[in-house]
C-alpha positions in Angstrom: 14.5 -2.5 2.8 14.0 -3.7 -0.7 13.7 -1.2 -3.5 9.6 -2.2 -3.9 8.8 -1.5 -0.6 10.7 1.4 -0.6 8.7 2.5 -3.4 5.0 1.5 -2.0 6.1 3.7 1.0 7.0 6.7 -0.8 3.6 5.9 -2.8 1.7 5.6 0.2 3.3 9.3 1.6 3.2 11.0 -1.5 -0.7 9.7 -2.5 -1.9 10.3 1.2 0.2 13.8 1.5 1.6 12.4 4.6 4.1 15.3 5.0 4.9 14.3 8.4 6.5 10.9 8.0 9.7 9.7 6.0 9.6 5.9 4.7 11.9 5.0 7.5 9.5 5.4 9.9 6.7 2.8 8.3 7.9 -0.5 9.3 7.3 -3.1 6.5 4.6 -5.5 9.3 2.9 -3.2 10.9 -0.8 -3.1 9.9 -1.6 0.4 7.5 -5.2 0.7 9.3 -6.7 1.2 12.7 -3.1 0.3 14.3 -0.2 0.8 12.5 -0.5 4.2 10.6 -3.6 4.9 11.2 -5.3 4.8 8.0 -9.0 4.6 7.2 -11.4 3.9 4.6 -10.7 7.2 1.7 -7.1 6.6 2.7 -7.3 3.2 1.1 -8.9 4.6 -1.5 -6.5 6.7 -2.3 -4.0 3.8 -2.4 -6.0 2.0 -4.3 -5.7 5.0 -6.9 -2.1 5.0 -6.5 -1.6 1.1 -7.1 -3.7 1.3 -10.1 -1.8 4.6 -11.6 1.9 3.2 -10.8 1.4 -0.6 -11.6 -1.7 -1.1 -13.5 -3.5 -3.2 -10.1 -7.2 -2.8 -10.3 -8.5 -4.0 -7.1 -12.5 -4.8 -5.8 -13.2 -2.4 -2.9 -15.2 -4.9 -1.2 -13.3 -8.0 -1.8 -11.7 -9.8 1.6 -8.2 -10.4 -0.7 -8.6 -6.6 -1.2 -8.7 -6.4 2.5 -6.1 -8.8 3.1 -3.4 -7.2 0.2 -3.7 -3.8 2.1 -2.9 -5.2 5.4 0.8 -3.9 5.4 3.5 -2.9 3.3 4.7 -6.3 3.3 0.7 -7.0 1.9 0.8 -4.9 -0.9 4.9 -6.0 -1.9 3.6 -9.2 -2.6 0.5 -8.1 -4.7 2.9 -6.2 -6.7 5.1 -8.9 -7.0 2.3 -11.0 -7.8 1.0 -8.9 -10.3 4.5 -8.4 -12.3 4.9 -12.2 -12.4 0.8 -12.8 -13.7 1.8 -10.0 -16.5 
């Protein structure tokens, strides 16, 4: 597990309170909504809020990318990633 992902995870916990789950336990494909963890709609808000506070990524609620980057962990590496190398 790379040290980014590592970190989204332990965002992801720590913004959601997910006191229940360790980072080992997300796998980096599987989808964060519906399946997957589980998440929903103020959940991604929440992320959203976390992204924004730990790397500076403003995101659109209703955008499809949005949608897309916050498919997985694996999603939301690459926006990171993305957003380091566009700044």
């Amino acid at each position: 597990m790379t040290d980014l992902k590592l970190d989204i995870k332990n965002m992801i916990i720590d913004a959601l309170e997910l006191e229940d789950i360790n980072p080992d336990e997300i796998i980096d494909s599987d989808p964060l909504f519906v399946d997957g963890l589980g998440l929903d709609s103020i959940d991604a808000l929440e992320i959203g809020l976390a992204l924004q506070k730990k790397y500076g990524i403003k995101l659109k609620a209703d955008s499809k990318e949005t949608h897309e980057h916050f498919a997985s962990v694996n999603a939301l590496a690459a926006l990171v990633e993305s957003y380091k190398k566009e700044n």
